[in-house]
ROTIZA-822465 format. One record per residue (C-alpha): residue number from 1; y, z, x. Coordinates in Angstrom, 3 decimals. Example, Ala and Ser with C-alpha at 12.3 -4.5 7.8 and 13.67 -1.06 7.14 Angstrom:
2
REC seq    north       up     east
REC   1   -4.500    7.800   12.300
REC   2   -1.060    7.140   13.670
! end
This chain:
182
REC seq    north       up     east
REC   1    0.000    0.000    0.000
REC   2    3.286   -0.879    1.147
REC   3    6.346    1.202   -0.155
REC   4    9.547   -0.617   -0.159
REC   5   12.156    0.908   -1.351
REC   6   10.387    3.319   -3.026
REC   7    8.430    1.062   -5.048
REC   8    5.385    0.473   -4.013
REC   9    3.937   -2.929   -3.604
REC  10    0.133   -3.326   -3.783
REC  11   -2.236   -4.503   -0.682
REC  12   -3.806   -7.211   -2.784
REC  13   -1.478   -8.619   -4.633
REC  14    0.395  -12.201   -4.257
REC  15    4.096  -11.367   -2.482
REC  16    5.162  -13.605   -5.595
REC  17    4.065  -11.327   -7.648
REC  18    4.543   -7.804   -6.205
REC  19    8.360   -8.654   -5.322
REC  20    8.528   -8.276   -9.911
REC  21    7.485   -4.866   -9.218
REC  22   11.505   -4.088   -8.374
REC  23   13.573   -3.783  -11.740
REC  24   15.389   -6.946  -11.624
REC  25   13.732   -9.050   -9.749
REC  26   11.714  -11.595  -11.874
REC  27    9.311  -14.801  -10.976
REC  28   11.806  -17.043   -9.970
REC  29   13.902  -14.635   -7.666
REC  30   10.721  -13.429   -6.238
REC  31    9.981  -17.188   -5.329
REC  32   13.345  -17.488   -3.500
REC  33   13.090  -14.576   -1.134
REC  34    9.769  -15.621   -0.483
REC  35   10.748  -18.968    0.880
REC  36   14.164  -17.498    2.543
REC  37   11.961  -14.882    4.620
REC  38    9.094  -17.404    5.116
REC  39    6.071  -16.706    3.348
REC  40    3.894  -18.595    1.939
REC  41    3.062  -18.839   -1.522
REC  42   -0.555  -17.572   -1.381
REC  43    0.401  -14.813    1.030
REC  44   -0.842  -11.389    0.019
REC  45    1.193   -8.294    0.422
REC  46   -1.473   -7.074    3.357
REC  47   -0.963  -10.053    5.151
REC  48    2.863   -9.628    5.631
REC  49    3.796   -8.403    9.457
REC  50    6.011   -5.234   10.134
REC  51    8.778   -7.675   10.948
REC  52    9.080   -9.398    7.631
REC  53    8.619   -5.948    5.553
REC  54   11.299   -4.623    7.663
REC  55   13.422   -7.692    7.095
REC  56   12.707   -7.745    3.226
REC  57   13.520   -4.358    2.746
REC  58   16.718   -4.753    4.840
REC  59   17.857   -7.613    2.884
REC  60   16.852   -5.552   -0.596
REC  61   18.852   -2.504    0.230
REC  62   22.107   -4.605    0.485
REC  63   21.906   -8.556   -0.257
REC  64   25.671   -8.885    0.138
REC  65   25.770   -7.807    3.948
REC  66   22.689   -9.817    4.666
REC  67   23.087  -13.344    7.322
REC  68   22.869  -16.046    4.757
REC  69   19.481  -18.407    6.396
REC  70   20.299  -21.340    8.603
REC  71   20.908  -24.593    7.062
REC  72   20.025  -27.841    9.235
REC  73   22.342  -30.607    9.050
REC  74   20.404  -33.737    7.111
REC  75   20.482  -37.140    8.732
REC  76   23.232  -39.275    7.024
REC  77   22.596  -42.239    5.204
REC  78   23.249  -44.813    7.940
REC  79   21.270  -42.952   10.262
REC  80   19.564  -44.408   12.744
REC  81   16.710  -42.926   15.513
REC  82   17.798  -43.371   18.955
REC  83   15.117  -45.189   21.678
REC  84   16.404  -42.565   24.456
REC  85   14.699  -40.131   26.624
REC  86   14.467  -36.563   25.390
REC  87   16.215  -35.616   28.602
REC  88   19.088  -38.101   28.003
REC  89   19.988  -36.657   24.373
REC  90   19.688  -33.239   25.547
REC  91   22.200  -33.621   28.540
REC  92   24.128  -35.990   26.140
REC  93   24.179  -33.047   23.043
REC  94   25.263  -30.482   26.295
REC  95   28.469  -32.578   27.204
REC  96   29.599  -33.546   23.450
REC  97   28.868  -29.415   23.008
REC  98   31.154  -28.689   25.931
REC  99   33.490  -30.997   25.240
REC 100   33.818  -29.586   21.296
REC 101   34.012  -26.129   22.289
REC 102   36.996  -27.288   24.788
REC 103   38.831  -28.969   22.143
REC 104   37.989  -25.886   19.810
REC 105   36.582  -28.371   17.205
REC 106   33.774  -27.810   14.272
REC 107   31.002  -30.175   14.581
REC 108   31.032  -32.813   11.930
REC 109   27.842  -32.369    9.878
REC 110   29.577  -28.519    9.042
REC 111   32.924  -30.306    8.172
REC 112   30.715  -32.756    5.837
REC 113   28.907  -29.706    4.257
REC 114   31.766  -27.959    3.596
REC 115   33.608  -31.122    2.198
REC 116   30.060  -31.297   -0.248
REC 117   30.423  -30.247   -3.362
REC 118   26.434  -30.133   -3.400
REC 119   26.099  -27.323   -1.420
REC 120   25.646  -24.431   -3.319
REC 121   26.543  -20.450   -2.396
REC 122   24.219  -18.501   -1.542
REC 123   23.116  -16.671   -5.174
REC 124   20.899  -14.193   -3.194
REC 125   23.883  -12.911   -2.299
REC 126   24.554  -11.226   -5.440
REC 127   20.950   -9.744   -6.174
REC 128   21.247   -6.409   -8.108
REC 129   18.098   -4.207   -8.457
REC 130   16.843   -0.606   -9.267
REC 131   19.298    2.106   -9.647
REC 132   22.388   -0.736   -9.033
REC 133   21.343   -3.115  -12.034
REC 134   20.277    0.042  -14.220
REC 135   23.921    1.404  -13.410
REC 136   25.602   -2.289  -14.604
REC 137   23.542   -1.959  -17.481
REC 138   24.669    1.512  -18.547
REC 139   27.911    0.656  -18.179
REC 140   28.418   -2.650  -20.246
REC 141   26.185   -1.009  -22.931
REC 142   29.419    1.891  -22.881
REC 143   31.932   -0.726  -23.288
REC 144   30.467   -2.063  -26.100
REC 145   30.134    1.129  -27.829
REC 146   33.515    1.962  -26.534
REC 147   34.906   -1.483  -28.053
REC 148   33.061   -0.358  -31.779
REC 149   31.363   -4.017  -31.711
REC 150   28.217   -4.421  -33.878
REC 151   25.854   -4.352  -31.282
REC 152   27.601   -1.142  -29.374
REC 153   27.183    0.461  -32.884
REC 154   23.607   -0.741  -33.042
REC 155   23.190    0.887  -29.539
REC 156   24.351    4.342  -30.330
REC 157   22.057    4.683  -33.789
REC 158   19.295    3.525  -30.993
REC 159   18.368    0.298  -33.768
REC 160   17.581   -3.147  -32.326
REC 161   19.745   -5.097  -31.254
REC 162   18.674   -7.889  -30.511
REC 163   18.002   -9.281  -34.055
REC 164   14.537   -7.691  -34.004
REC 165   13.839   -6.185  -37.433
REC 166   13.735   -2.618  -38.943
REC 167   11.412   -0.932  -41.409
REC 168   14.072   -0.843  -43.918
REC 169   16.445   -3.290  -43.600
REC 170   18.943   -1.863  -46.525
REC 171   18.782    2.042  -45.187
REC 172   19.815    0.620  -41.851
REC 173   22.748   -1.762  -43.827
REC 174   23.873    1.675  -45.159
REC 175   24.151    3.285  -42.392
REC 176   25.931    0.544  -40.284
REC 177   28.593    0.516  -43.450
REC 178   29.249    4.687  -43.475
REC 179   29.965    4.125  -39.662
REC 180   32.194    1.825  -40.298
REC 181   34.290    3.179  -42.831
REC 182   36.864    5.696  -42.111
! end
C-alpha cells in the first residue's frame, strides 16, 4: 500500500484508477497526470518507483507551484531533414546557441508557440483536491444560502437539489413557501 497524501492507494490497482481514490480527481484527470509523470496506462500502483511517488505527491500537494512538463518544438510545415553529419548539426546548433544568447534573443519555435493560439495553459495547474475542493465547496454552497436562491434554500432544509425527487412532493412545496414568506 502506498499512502499519498493520506489516502491510500492500493498495490494492485491500475495508477488510472487509484489516482480517483483523491476527492476530486476523476478518470480523465487521473489519465493526465499519468501521462505528465510518465506512466503507462497498464502500470500498477506497485510498479511505480520512489521517484515518481515522490514526484506525484509533490505535484498533488500544490499543482500551482509545480514546473509545467517540457514541450518540444514540432517540425514546421515546410520542414525539411537535413543530409548532414550528426557532428556538423551539433557544432552548428552550439554556434546559432551562442550566438542567440549573445544577442539575448528567444529562439523562434518559442516565439511561434507563444504567437499560437493552439497552445493551451496548462489546466493541471489549477487541480483542487481533498480538504481544498471540500473547502470551495462549503463555501459556494454558503453563498447560495446567503443569497436566499432556491437551491441555497433547498440546501439548508438538507432536500435535493438537484431536481431529484422527494417522498412528498406537496409537504416539501409547503415548506419551501413558509420559508419564503415573511
Amino acid at each position: 500500500m502506498v499512502y499519498v497524501l493520506g489516502v491510500n492507494l492500493p498495490d494492485r490497482h491500475l495508477v488510472k484508477y487509484a489516482l480517483t481514490q483523491f476527492y476530486g480527481i476523476g478518470p480523465h484527470t487521473s489519465e493526465r497526470l499519468c501521462a505528465r509523470f510518465q506512466m503507462h496506462r497498464t502500470c500498477k500502483v506497485r510498479d511505480l518507483t520512489p521517484l515518481q511517488v515522490t514526484a506525484l505527491a509533490s505535484f498533488l500537494s500544490s499543482p500551482k507551484e509545480a514546473l509545467s512538463p517540457p514541450r518540444y518544438p514540432t517540425a514546421t510545415p515546410d520542414f525539411v531533414p537535413s543530409t548532414k553529419s550528426h557532428q556538423e548539426l551539433a557544432a552548428e546548433f552550439r554556434t546559432e546557441r551562442k550566438q542567440r544568447e549573445a544577442d539575448n534573443k528567444k529562439p523562434e519555435f518559442l516565439l511561434r508557440r507563444l504567437r499560437d493560439a493552439r497552445v493551451r495553459p496548462d489546466d493541471l495547474k489549477e487541480l483542487k483536491i481533498e480538504a481544498e475542493l471540500r473547502q470551495e465547496m462549503r463555501d459556494n454552497i454558503a453563498h447560495q444560502k446567503m443569497i436566499g436562491s432556491y437551491v441555497g434554500r433547498r440546501h439548508a432544509m438538507g432536500l435535493p437539489v438537484r431536481g431529484q425527487n422527494t417522498q412528498n412532493n406537496a409537504k416539501t412545496a409547503r415548506k419551501l413557501n413558509r420559508v419564503h414568506r415573511y
